[in-house]
C-alpha positions as CSV (number, residue, x, y, z in Angstrom):
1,X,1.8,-15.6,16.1
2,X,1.4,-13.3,12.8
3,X,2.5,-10.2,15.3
4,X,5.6,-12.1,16.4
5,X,6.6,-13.3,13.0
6,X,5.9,-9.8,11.3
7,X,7.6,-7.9,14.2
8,X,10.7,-10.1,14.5
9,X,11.2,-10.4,10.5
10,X,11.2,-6.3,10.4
11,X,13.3,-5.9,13.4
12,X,16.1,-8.6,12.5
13,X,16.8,-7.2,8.8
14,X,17.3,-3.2,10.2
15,X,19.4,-5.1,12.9
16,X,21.7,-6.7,10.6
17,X,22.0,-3.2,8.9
18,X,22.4,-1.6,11.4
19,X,25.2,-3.6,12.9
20,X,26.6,-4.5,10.0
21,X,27.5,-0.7,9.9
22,X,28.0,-0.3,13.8
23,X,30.7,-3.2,13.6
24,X,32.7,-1.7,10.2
25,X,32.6,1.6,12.4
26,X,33.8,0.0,15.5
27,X,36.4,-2.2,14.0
28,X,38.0,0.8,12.4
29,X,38.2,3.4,15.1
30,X,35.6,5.8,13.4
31,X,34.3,6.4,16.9
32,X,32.6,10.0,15.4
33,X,30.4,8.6,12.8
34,X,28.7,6.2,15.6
35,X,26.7,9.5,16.8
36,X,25.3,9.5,13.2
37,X,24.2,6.0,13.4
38,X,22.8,6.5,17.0
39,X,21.0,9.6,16.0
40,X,19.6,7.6,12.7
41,X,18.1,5.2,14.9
42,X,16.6,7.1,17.5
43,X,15.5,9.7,14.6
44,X,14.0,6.8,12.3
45,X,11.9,5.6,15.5
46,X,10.8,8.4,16.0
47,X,9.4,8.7,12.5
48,X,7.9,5.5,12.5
49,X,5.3,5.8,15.3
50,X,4.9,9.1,13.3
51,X,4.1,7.2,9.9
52,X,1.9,4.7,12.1
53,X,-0.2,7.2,13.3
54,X,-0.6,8.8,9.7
55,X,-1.4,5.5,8.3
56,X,-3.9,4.7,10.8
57,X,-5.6,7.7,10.3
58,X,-5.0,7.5,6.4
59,X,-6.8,3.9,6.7
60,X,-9.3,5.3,8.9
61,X,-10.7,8.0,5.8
62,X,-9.7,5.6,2.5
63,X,-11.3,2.3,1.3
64,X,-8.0,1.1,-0.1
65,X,-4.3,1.5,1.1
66,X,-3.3,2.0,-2.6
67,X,-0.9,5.3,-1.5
68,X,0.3,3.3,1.0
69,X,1.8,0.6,-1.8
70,X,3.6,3.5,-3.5
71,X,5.0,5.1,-0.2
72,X,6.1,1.8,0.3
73,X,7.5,1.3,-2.8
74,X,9.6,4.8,-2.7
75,X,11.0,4.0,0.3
76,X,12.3,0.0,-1.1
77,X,13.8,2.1,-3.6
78,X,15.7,4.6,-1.8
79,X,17.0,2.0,1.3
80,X,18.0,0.1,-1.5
81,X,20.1,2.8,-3.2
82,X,21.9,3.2,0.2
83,X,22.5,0.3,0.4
84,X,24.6,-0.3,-2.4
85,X,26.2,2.9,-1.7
86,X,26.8,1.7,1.4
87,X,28.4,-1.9,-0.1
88,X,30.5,0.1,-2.4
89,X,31.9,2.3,0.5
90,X,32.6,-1.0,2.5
91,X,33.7,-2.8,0.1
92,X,36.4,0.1,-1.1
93,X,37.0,1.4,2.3
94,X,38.3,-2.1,3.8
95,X,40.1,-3.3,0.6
96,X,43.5,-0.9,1.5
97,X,45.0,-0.6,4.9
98,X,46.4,3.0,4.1
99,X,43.0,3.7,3.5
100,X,41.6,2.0,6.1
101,X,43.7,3.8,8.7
102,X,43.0,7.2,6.7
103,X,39.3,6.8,7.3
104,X,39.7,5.8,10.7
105,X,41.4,9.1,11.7
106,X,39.4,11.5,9.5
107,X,36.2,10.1,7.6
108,X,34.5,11.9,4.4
109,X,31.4,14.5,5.6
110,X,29.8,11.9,2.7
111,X,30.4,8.7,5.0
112,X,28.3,10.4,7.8
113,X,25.2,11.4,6.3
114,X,25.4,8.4,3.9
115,X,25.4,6.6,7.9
116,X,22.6,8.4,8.9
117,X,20.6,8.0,5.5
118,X,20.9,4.6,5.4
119,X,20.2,4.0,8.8
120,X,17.2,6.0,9.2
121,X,15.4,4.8,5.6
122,X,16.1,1.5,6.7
123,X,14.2,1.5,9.9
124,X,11.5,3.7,8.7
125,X,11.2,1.5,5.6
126,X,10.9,-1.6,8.2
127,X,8.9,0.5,10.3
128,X,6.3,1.1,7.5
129,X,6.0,-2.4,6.5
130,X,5.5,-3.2,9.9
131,X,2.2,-1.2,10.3
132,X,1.0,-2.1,7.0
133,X,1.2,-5.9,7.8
134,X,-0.2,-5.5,11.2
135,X,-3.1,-2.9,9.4
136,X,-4.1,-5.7,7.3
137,X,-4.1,-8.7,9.4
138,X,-4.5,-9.1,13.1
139,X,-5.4,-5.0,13.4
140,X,-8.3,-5.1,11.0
141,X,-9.2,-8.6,13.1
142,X,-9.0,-7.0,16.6
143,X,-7.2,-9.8,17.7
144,X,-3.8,-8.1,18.3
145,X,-1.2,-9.6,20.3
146,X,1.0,-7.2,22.3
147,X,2.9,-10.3,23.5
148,X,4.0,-11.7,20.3
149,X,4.3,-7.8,18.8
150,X,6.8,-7.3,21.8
151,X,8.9,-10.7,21.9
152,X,9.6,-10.4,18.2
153,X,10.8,-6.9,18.8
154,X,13.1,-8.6,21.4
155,X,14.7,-11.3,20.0
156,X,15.3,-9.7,17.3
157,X,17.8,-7.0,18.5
158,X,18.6,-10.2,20.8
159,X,20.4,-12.1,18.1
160,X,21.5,-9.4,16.4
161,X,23.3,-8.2,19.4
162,X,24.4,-11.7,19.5
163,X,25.9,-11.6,15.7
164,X,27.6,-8.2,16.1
165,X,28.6,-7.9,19.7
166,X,31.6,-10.4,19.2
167,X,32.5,-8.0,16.1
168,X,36.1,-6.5,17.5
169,X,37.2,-10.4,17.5
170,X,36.4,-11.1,13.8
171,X,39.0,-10.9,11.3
172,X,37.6,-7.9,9.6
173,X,38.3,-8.9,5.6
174,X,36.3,-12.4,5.7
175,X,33.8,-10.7,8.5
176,X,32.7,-7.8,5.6
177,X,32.8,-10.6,2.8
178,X,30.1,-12.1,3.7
179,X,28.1,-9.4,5.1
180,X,28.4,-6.8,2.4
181,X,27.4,-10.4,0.2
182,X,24.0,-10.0,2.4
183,X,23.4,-6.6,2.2
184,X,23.5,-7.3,-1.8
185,X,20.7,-9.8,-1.4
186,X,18.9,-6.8,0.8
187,X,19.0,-4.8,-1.9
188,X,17.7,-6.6,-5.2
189,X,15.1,-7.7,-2.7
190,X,14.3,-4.6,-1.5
191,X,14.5,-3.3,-5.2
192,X,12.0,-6.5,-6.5
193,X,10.0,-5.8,-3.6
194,X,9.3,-2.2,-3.9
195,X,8.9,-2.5,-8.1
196,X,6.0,-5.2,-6.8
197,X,4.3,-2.8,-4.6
198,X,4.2,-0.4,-7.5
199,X,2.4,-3.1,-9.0
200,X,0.3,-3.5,-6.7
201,X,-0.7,0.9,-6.6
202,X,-1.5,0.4,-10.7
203,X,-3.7,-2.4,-10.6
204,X,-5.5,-0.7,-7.8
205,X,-5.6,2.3,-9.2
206,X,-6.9,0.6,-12.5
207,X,-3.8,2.2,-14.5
208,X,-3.4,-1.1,-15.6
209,X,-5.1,-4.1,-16.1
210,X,-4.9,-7.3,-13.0
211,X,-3.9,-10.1,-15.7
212,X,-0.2,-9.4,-15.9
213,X,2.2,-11.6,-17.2
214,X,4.4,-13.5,-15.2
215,X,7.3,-15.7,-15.0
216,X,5.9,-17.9,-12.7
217,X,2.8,-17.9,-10.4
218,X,3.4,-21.2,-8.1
219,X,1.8,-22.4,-4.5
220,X,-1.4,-20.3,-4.9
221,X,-3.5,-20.4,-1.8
222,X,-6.2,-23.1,-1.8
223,X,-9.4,-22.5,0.1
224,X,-9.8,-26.5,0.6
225,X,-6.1,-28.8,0.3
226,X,-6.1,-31.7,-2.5
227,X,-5.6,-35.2,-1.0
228,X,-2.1,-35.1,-2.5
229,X,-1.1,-32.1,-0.4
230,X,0.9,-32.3,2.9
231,X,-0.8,-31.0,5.7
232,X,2.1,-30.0,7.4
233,X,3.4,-27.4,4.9
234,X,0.3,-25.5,5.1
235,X,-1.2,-22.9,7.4
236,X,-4.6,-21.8,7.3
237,X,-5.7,-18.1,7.0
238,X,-8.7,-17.5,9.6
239,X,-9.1,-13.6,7.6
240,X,-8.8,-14.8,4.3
241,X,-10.2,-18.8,4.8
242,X,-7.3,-19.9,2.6
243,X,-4.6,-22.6,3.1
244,X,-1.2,-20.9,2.9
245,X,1.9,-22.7,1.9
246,X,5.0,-22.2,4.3
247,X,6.7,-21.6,0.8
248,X,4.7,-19.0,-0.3
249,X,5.4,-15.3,-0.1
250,X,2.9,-15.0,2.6
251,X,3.6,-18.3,4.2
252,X,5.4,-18.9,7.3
253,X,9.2,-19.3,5.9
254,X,8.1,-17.7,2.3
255,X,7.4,-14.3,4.1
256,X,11.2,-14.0,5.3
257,X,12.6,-15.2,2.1
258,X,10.7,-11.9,0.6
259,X,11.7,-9.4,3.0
260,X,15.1,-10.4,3.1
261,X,15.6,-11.5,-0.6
262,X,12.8,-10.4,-2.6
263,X,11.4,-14.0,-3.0
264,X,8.2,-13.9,-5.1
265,X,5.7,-16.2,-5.9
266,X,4.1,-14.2,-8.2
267,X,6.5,-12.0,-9.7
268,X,6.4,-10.1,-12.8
269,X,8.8,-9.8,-15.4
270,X,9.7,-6.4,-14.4
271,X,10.2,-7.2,-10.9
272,X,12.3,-10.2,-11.8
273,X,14.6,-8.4,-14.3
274,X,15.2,-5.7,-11.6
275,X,15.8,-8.6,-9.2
276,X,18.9,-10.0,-11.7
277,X,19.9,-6.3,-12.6
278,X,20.2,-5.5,-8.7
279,X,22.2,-8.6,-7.9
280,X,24.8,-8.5,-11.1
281,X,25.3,-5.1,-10.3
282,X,25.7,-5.0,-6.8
283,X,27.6,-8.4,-7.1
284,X,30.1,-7.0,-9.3
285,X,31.4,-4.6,-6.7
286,X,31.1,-6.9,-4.4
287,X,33.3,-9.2,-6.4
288,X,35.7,-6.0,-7.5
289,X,37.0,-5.8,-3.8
290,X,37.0,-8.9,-2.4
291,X,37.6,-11.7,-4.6
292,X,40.4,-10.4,-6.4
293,X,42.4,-10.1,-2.9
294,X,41.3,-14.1,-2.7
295,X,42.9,-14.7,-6.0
């Protein structure tokens, strides 16, 4: 079950991206930039299974996976920067028809590679976390499931195919409004995410001290559940013994909230103020070109 839920969370957020992109592309004509995103796929693939054999060899040697936190980190950081380049080229490039149809019949050298960026550090970012979840659960267990690693894989490019196959019939304004609104939630999460994971190198590096202050630290795993807790919202943890709630950042519906939105339940203040700085930021471009044309 962990294999399906970690492969299909991974897959689904680099499919919205990456047709979120392929249907802007599509919908305007800009049939040349499509090899970019093609090549960005196939390219960050490739890459991946090369990072999972590193790390697995990297794991093999070290007794902690402290430089894999800050690889990680990096890499939240840098999909996330694309990605709100990518919301403000969106978000600008739809919001005039003359310059709509101008893009469509000759786009900027910048448009292609910031394409093939994006694309490619957002599946190499998903591939990374991919390994590193699988590394330290049902890996480290033996008890890996090529079944549920493969069906997750699978329907998620199933319903993203779904979402973005229909895209030619969407009016293309309202379409963009709400996905460029996502991809701003990608991106504070991915920003929150990665400024936890640098958290997470210090205190293991012993930089800095475990006891950090934060904001909130709420649904803490339980190694026995109070008779006032409901059975049904946890999930035991055969590796670490522990009752998980579903709410928590590791719990069944907590762990999609996080990799999609940067839901924390432990955050720190830093992670949380670059949370709110992410969103304002990238929501004010997002506002700048779309709900202006509404008013």
């Amino acid at each position: 079950m962990n294999e399906f839920i970690i492969t299909f969370r991974e897959c689904l957020e680099a499919t919205l991206i990456v047709g979120i992109v392929y249907t802007f592309l599509s919908k305007t004509n800009m049939h040349q930039q499509l090899k970019y995103l093609w090549s960005a796929v196939i390219s960050s693939i490739i890459a991946s299974i090369g990072v999972a054999i590193l790390l697995v060899n990297i794991s093999n040697k070290m007794q902690n996976n402290a430089m894999a936190k800050l690889f990680e980190a990096i890499f939240m950081y840098i999909t996330a920067a694309l990605l709100l380049y990518v919301i403000f080229w969106l978000s600008k490039s739809i919001s005039d028809r003359k310059k709509l149809e101008q893009l469509a019949s000759d786009a900027s050298k910048s448009s292609k590679w910031g394409i093939f960026l994006l694309i490619f550090f957002a599946i190499l970012r998903e591939g990374f976390e991919t390994v590193m979840f699988l590394m330290s659960g049902s890996i480290q267990t033996g008890n890996f499931s090529y079944f549920g690693f493969i069906s997750g894989i699978i329907l998620a490019c199933g319903i993203g195919y779904a979402i973005f196959s229909q895209g030619k019939k969407i009016n293309l304004k309202p379409f963009f409004a709400v996905t460029t609104f996502c991809l701003v939630l990608f991106a504070a999460g991915m920003n929150a995410y990665g400024t936890h994971e640098v958290e997470s190198f210090l205190t293991k590096q012993e930089y800095i001290s475990k006891d950090i202050a934060r904001p909130w630290n709420i649904l803490q795993p339980q190694t026995a559940l109070a008779p006032d807790n409901t059975a049904a919202l946890y999930n035991y943890d055969e590796q670490k013994k522990k009752y998980i709630h579903i709410l928590h950042d590791k719990g069944t519906i907590g762990v999609f909230l996080k990799g999609f939105f940067g839901y924390n339940s432990n955050p720190n203040w830093i992670e949380l103020f670059i949370w709110i700085a992410t969103l304002i930021f990238g929501f004010n471009i997002w506002r700048k070109y779309y709900l202006k044309q509404v008013n």
